[in-house]
PLY file of the C-alpha trace (Angstrom):
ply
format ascii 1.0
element vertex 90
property float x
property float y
property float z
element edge 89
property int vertex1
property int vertex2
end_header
81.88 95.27 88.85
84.90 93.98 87.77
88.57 93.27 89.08
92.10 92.94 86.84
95.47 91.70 87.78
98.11 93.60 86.60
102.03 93.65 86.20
103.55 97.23 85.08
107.29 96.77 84.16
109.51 99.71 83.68
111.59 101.96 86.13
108.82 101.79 88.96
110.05 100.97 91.85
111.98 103.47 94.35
109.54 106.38 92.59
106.98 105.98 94.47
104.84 104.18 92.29
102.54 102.07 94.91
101.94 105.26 96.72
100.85 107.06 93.61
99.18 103.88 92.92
96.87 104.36 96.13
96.11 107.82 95.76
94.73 107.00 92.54
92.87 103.70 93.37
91.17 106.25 96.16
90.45 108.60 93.54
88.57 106.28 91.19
86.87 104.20 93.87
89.02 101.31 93.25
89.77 98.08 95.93
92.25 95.77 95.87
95.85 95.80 96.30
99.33 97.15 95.19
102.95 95.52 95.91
106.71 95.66 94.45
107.98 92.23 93.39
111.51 91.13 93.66
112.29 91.62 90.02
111.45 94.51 89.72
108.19 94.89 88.94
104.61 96.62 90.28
102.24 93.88 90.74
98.67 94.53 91.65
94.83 93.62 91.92
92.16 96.52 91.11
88.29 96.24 91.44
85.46 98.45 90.60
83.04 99.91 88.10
84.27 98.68 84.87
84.62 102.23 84.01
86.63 103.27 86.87
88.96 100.35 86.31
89.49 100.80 82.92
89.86 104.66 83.68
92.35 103.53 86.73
94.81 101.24 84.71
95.31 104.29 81.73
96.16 106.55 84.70
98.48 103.98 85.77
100.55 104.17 82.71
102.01 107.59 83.08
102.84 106.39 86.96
104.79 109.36 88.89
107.50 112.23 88.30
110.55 109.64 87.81
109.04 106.87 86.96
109.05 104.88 83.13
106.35 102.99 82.44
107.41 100.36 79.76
104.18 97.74 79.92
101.10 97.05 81.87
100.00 93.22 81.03
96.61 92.52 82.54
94.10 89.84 82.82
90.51 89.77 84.57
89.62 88.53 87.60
87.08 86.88 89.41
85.59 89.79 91.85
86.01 89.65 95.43
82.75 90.91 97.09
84.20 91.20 100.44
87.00 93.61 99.89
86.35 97.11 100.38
89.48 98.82 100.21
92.83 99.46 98.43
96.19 98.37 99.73
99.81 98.79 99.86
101.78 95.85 100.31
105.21 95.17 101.08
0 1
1 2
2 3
3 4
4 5
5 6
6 7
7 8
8 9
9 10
10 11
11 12
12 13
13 14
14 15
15 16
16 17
17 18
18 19
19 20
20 21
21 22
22 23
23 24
24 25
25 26
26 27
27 28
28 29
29 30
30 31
31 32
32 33
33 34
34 35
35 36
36 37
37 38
38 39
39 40
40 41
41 42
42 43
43 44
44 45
45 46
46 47
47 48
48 49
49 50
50 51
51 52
52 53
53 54
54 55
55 56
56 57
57 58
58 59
59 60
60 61
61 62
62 63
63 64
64 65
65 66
66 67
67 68
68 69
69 70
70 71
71 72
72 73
73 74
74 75
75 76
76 77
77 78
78 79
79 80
80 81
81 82
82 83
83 84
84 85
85 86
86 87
87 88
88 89
Protein backbone atom coordinates (compact mmCIF):
# COMPACT_ATOMS: atom_id res chain seq x y z
CA UNK A 1 0.00 0.00 0.00
CA UNK A 2 1.02 3.22 -0.74
CA UNK A 3 -0.39 6.91 -0.95
CA UNK A 4 1.08 10.12 -3.21
CA UNK A 5 0.29 13.75 -3.08
CA UNK A 6 -0.08 15.27 -6.16
CA UNK A 7 -0.45 18.77 -7.93
CA UNK A 8 -1.48 18.58 -11.84
CA UNK A 9 -1.13 22.11 -13.41
CA UNK A 10 -2.52 22.85 -16.76
CA UNK A 11 -6.07 23.93 -18.03
CA UNK A 12 -7.94 21.65 -15.38
CA UNK A 13 -10.23 23.27 -13.75
CA UNK A 14 -13.92 24.10 -15.14
CA UNK A 15 -13.40 20.57 -17.32
CA UNK A 16 -14.38 18.52 -15.05
CA UNK A 17 -11.27 17.23 -13.96
CA UNK A 18 -12.08 16.17 -10.11
CA UNK A 19 -15.07 14.39 -11.40
CA UNK A 20 -13.10 12.47 -13.95
CA UNK A 21 -10.68 12.26 -11.21
CA UNK A 22 -13.26 10.15 -9.04
CA UNK A 23 -14.49 7.98 -11.59
CA UNK A 24 -11.09 6.89 -12.08
CA UNK A 25 -9.88 6.65 -8.40
CA UNK A 26 -13.21 4.19 -8.26
CA UNK A 27 -11.98 2.40 -11.13
CA UNK A 28 -8.51 1.55 -9.83
CA UNK A 29 -9.51 1.04 -6.21
CA UNK A 30 -7.95 4.17 -5.15
CA UNK A 31 -8.80 6.35 -1.58
CA UNK A 32 -8.06 9.56 -0.80
CA UNK A 33 -9.07 12.84 -2.00
CA UNK A 34 -9.38 15.36 -4.95
CA UNK A 35 -9.84 19.36 -4.74
CA UNK A 36 -9.30 22.62 -7.05
CA UNK A 37 -6.95 25.16 -5.46
CA UNK A 38 -7.26 28.83 -5.86
CA UNK A 39 -4.51 29.13 -8.39
CA UNK A 40 -5.51 27.13 -10.44
CA UNK A 41 -4.47 23.98 -9.86
CA UNK A 42 -5.83 20.09 -9.11
CA UNK A 43 -4.48 19.13 -5.86
CA UNK A 44 -4.96 15.67 -4.51
CA UNK A 45 -4.08 12.58 -2.19
CA UNK A 46 -4.33 8.91 -3.78
CA UNK A 47 -3.81 5.54 -1.90
CA UNK A 48 -3.67 2.00 -2.93
CA UNK A 49 -1.82 -0.94 -4.39
CA UNK A 50 1.33 0.51 -5.57
CA UNK A 51 0.29 -0.72 -8.88
CA UNK A 52 -3.02 0.82 -8.98
CA UNK A 53 -1.53 4.13 -7.94
CA UNK A 54 1.07 4.24 -10.23
CA UNK A 55 -1.52 2.98 -12.94
CA UNK A 56 -4.02 5.88 -11.48
CA UNK A 57 -1.60 8.96 -11.71
CA UNK A 58 -0.62 7.97 -15.77
CA UNK A 59 -4.40 7.95 -16.31
CA UNK A 60 -4.48 11.19 -14.69
CA UNK A 61 -2.30 12.82 -17.21
CA UNK A 62 -4.54 12.71 -20.20
CA UNK A 63 -7.42 14.18 -17.61
CA UNK A 64 -10.86 14.81 -19.66
CA UNK A 65 -12.21 16.02 -23.21
CA UNK A 66 -11.07 19.84 -22.66
CA UNK A 67 -8.73 19.59 -20.38
CA UNK A 68 -4.48 20.23 -20.83
CA UNK A 69 -2.51 18.55 -18.69
CA UNK A 70 0.89 20.46 -18.46
CA UNK A 71 2.57 18.65 -15.12
CA UNK A 72 1.77 16.26 -12.40
CA UNK A 73 4.55 16.84 -9.47
CA UNK A 74 4.19 14.14 -6.84
CA UNK A 75 5.68 13.02 -3.67
CA UNK A 76 4.84 9.90 -1.33
CA UNK A 77 2.99 9.78 1.52
CA UNK A 78 2.69 8.27 4.69
CA UNK A 79 -0.56 5.83 4.30
CA UNK A 80 -3.63 6.47 6.08
CA UNK A 81 -5.09 3.08 7.23
CA UNK A 82 -8.36 4.46 8.16
CA UNK A 83 -9.55 5.94 4.95
CA UNK A 84 -11.55 3.91 2.77
CA UNK A 85 -12.78 6.01 0.16
CA UNK A 86 -12.15 8.68 -2.55
CA UNK A 87 -13.31 12.25 -2.35
CA UNK A 88 -14.26 15.35 -4.01
CA UNK A 89 -13.56 18.40 -2.28
CA UNK A 90 -14.49 21.84 -2.70
Amino acid sequence: MIRYHGVVEGRVQAVGYRFFTHHHAIKHNITGWVRNQSNGTVEFEAQGTEGDVHAFIDFLKSGPRGAQVTNISTHELSVDIEENKFNVLS
